[in-house]
N, C-alpha and C positions, 0 to 999 in steps of 0.2 A: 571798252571795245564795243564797236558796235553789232549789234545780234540782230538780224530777223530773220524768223521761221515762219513759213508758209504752210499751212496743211490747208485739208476738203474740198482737195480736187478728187475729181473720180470720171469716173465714164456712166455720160446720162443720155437720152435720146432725145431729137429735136423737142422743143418745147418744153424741156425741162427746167430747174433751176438748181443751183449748187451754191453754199455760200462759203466762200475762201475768207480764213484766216492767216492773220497775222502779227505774231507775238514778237515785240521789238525791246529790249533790252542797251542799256550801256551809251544812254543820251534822254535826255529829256523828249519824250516822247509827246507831252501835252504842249511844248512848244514847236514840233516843228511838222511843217510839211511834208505829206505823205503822198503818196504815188503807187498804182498801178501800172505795171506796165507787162507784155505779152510777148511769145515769139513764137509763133508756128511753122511748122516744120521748113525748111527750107527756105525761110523770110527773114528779114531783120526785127531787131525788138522796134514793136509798136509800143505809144501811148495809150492807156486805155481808159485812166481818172486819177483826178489830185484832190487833196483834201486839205483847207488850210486848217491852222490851228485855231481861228474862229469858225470854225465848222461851214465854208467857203467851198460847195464843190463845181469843179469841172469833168467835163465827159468829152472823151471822142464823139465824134457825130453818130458812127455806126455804132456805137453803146448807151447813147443819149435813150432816156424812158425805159432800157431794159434790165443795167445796172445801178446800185446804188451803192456809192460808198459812206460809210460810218465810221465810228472811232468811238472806242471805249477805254479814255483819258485813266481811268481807277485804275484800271488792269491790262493798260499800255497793248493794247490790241488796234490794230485793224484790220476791217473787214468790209467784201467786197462783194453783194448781194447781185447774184445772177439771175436771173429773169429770160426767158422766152430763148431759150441759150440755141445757136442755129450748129450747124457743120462748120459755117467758119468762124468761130468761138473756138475751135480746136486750137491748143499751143500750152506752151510751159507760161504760168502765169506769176510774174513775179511783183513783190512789195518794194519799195525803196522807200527810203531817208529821204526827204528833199522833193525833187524832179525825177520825172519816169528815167533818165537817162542818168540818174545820178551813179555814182562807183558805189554806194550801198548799198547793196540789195541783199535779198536772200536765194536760196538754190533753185526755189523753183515751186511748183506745184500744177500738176499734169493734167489740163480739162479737157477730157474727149467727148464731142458732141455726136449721138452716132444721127444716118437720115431716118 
């Protein structure tokens, strides 16, 4: 079965950074691609970075130089390094299996940027 769990979101003020994990269980983890993806209040889920399993990333435009995503193959993590984090960076931030719109994901993890 597939598992991901999302933690370290929290509530930071503009300019700050927060780095979100996540821990993926119940598929091979070092072969497949990975995704970020976001939903803020009252929006549809956004794209926010992919990560291939040769360590191949992509970024939304508006998170290109602020975000970086990684992946820690040993202990089936990935993580999502937040930089320069603004107001609209606020949303539930979530990990997927695959592509950002994939059906795996996990619940969620809460980033409030305050101004």
């Amino acid at each position: 079965e597939v598992r991901l769990v999302e933690s370290g979101g929290g509530l930071v003020h503009s300019g700050g950074s927060l780095r979100l994990s996540c821990a993926a269980s119940g598929f091979i983890f070092s072969r497949s691609v990975m995704s970020w993806a976001r939903q803020a209040p009252g929006k549809g889920l956004e794209w926010v970075s992919t990560i291939s399993s040769a360590n191949s990333t992509w970024y939304a435009d508006s998170m290109e130089g602020r975000f970086t995503i990684f992946r820690d193959n040993a202990n089936n993590i990935l993580y999502l390094q937040m930089n320069s984090l603004k107001p609209e960076d606020t949303a539930v931030y979530y990990c997927a299996m695959g592509q950002w719109n994939s059906r795996w994901k996990g619940q969620g993890t809460q980033v409030t940027v305050s101004s």
